[in-house]
N, C-alpha and C positions, 0 to 999 in steps of 0.2 A: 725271709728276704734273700735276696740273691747274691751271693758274691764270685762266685767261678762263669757265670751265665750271661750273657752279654743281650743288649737288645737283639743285635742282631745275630744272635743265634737263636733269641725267639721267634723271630721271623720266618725263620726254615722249619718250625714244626706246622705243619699242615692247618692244624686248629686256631692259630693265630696269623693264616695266612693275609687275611684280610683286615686285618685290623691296623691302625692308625697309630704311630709312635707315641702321640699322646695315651692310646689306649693301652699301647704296652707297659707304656711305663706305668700306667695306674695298675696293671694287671701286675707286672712285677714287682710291687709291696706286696703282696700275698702269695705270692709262687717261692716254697723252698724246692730247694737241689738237696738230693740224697746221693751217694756214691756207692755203687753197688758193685762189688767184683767179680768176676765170672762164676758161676754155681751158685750165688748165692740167691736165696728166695727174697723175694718184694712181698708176698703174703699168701698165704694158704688158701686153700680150697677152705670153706667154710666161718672164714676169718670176718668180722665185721670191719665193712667199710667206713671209708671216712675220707678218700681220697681221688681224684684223679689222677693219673699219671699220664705223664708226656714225657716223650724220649729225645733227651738233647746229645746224647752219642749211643754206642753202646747198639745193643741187640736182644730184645726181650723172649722169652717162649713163654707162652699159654699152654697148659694142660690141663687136663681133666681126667679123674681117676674113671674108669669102664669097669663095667659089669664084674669083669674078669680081673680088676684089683692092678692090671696095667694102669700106667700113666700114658693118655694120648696127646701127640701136639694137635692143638685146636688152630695154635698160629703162631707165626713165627713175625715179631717184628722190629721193625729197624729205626734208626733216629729219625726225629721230623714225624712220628705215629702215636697216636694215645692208645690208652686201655683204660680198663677200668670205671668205664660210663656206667654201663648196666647197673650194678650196685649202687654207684656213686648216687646214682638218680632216682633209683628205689629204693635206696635205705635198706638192701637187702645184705645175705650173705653172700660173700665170694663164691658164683657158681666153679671158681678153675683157681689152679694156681700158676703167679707169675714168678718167674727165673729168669735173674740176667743169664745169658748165651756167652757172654764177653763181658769184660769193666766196659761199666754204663754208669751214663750222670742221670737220674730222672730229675724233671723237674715237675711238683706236687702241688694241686688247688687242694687246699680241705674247703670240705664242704660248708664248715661256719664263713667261711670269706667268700664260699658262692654265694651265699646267702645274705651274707653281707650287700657283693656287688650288685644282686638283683635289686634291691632297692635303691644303691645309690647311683648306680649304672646301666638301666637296663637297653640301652641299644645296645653298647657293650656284651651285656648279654643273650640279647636279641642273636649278634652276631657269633659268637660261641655255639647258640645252638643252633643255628642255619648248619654251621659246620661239622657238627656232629652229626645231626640228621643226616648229612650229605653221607657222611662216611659210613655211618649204621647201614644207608639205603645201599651203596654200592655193595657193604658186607652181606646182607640181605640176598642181593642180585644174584652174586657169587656162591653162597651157600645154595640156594635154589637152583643153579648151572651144576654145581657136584652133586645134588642130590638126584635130581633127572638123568645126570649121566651113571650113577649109582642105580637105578628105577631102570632104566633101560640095560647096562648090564645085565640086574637079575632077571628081567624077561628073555634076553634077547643074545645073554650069550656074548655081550660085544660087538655081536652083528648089526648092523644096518636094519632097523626095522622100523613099520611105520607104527606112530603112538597116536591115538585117535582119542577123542575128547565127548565125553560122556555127553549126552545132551539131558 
């Protein structure tokens, strides 16, 4: 349950931008806040899920451990932004791990209260995942732009070059 978390700061996380006061507040019986202070971990690369996270201040980074035993940032995000779907949604393990950047407040769905509200809410739910999808697809969009410009570097040098389409 919430108590530092105000409706309307649920308002300005992106994933509940669409939804209805009445909808908030039914969503906010099952939403805790966790306080996280700069440096510290939200959960490990290989850690079972059991959460979404949504950023009500604060500044999160994603990494992932490379080849090479470096930790890479995968992304950098800020309040108003979730993580943590991937998993959440598959039942998998944390492919990354998350670090608050700065003191950050998250605010947390477990997944028994998803599970929950799918039955007793599902336009509510409906609308949660219109909005993820939106956001996956634009992350999508965006990784597919660095990768082509990544793709055309290693041809081309960083030059200007034309990329032709297999038929």
């Amino acid at each position: 349950m919430l108590t530092k978390t105000t409706i309307e700061d649920l308002k300005r996380i992106s994933l509940f931008r669409e939804l209805t006061e009445d909808e908030l507040r039914y969503l906010a019986r099952d939403l805790e806040e966790r306080d996280y202070k700069k440096g510290e971990l939200i959960y490990q690369e290989g850690e079972i899920p059991g959460f979404l996270y949504l950023i009500q201040r604060g500044e999160v980074e994603i990494t992932k451990k490379a080849p090479t035993g470096h930790w890479q940032v995968v992304a950098m995000l800020r309040a108003g932004r979730f993580f943590g779907e991937m998993s959440f949604f598959e039942k998998r393990r944390h492919a990354a791990r998350a670090q608050a950047v700065q003191d950050s407040r998250l605010v947390t769905l477990s997944r028994f209260a998803y599970d929950e509200m799918e039955r007793e809410q599902p336009l509510l739910v409906h609308k949660l995942l219109r909005e993820i999808i939106l956001v996956v697809t634009a992350n999508l969009d965006s990784m597919n732009d660095i990768f082509l410009q990544m793709i055309h570097y290693a041809f081309y040098g960083g030059k200007a070059g034309k990329v032709e389409m297999a038929e």
